[in-house]
N, C-alpha and C positions, 0 to 999 in steps of 0.2 A: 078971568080964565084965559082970552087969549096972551097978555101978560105973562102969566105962569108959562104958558107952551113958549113964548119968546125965548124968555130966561132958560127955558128946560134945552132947547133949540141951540139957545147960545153956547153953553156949559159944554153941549156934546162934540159942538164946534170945536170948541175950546180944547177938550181933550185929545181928541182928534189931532188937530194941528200941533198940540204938544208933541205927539207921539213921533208925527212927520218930520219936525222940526229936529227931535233928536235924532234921529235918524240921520237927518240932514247934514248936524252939525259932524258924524261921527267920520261919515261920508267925505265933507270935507275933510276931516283931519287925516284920512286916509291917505288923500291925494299929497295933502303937504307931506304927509310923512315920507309918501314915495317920492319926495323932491326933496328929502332932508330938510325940511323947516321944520325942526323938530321944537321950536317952544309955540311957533304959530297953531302945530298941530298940537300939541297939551290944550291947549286957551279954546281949540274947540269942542274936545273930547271933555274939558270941561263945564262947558256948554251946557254939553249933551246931557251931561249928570245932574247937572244944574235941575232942567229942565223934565228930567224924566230920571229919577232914579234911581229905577230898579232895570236902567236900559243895557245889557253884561256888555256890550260889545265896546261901548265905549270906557268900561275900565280896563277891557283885556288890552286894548290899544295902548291905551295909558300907560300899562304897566311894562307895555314892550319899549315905550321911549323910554321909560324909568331903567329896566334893566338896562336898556343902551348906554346909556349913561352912569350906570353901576351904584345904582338906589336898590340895591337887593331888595333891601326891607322895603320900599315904596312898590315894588315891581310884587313882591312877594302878596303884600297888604293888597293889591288890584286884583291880582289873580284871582286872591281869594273870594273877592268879593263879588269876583263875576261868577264863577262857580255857585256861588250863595245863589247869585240871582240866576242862574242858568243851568240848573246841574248836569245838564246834558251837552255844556258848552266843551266838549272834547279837545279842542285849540286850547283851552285854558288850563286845562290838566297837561295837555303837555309841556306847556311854557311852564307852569309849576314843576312840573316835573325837572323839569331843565334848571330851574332856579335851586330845586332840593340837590340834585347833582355836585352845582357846583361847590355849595356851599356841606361836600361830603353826605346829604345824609342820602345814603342810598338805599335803604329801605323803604322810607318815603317816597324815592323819585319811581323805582320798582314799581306800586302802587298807584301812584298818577299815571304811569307809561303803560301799565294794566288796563288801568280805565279809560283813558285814550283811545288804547285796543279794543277794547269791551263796545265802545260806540262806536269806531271806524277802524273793523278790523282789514282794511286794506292800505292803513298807516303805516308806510315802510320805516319813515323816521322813527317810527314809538318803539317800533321792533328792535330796529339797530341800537337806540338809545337805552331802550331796556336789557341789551344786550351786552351793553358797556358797563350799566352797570351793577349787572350780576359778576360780571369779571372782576370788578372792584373786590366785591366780594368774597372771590374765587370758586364762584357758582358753576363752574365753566361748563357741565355738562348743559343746565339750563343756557346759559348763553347762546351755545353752539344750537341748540335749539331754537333759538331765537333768528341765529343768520339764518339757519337752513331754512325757516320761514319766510325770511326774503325771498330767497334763491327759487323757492318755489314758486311764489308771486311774481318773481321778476328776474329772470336765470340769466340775465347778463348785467347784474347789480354787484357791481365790483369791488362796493365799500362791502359788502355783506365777506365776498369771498376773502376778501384783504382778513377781518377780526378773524373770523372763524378761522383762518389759518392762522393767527397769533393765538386765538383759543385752544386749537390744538395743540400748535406745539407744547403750550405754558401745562397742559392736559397730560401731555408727554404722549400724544397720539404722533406720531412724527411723519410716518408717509402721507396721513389724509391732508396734515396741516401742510405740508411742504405742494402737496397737489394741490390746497386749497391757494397757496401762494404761488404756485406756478401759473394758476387760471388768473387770478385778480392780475398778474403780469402781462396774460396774453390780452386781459379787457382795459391793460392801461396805463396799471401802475405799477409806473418802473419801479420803486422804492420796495416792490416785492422782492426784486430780486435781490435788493442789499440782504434781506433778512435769508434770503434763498442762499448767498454765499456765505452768510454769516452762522447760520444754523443745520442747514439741510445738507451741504458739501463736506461740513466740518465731522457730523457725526457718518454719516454714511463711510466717510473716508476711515472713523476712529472702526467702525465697524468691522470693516473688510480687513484692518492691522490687525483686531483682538481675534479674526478669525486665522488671519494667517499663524500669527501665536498660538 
């Protein structure tokens, strides 16, 4: 009997330290990753998997040196799998998502960038990202909806003001887009103004001619 509880004892040990261990190993590949040791960190995210494999964080890891490196499919293939193991792992819906983007399919990325939102709806990234692309799309009413949901979480987020005034104008809303590009100018980005003389001076000006005619 006491035997059995040793062994029983042992086992829970055993599990235990498995768990820590991945953990550990993931931990480390973290830190390489953020020193660019990017095959030292694979060797221990694979570790990780090794040892514990239903553990999502270290394929999400994985899949982010993978995409660094432009393993779509390897990057794509992690993601997934952390998702499987994790469905609440929100970071991995939006890396997906970012992978369906590039790889055009925007209705998919739309839907990850949703579900992202859906668990941490104070994700500006998701927002903005979902917002590019509906644009794709030429969703642009939803888009715009999309920055103003920044704007409202965070009224001095100047990538938000930047799209949303290229969504308007493309929208053909021309004074809000041009005030939308006039503000992302005064929070920074001078490159508003190229589109500010390129767009908003040129028809304003075609305006005031077709009125004098």
């Amino acid at each position: 009997m006491r035997k059995i509880m040793i062994v029983a004892v042992g086992l829970i040990l055993s599990v235990t330290s498995y768990g820590q261990t991945a953990a550990e190993f993931t931990d480390k590949g973290k830190k390489l990753y953020e020193q660019r040791e990017y095959m030292q960190a694979v060797i221990n995210y694979n570790k990780a998997i090794e040892i514990d494999p239903n553990y999502a964080q270290a394929y999400y890891m994985r899949g982010k040196i993978k995409e660094a490196f432009e393993d779509i499919h390897g990057a794509m293939k992690d993601f997934n799998t952390a998702i499987e193991k994790n469905t609440k792992y929100s970071e991995a819906y939006f890396a997906r998502g970012n992978i369906k983007y590039r790889l055009q399919d925007y209705y998919g990325a739309i839907e990850d960038y949703s579900s992202t939102i859906e668990m941490d709806p104070n994700n500006l990234d998701a927002y903005y990202r979902r917002g590019q692309a509906k644009q794709q799309l030429e969703a642009y009413q939803d888009a715009i909806n999309d920055c103003s949901k920044i704007i409202e979480l965070n009224p001095k987020n100047v990538d938000a003001y930047y799209l949303r005034g290229v969504l308007r104008l493309e929208f053909g809303q021309l004074q809000q887009g041009c005030l939308d590009l006039s503000k992302a100018g005064e929070l920074g980005d001078l490159k508003a103004y190229d589109i500010i003389r390129e767009k908003c001076n040129q028809r304003i000006y075609t305006t005031d001619n077709d009125k004098d005619n």
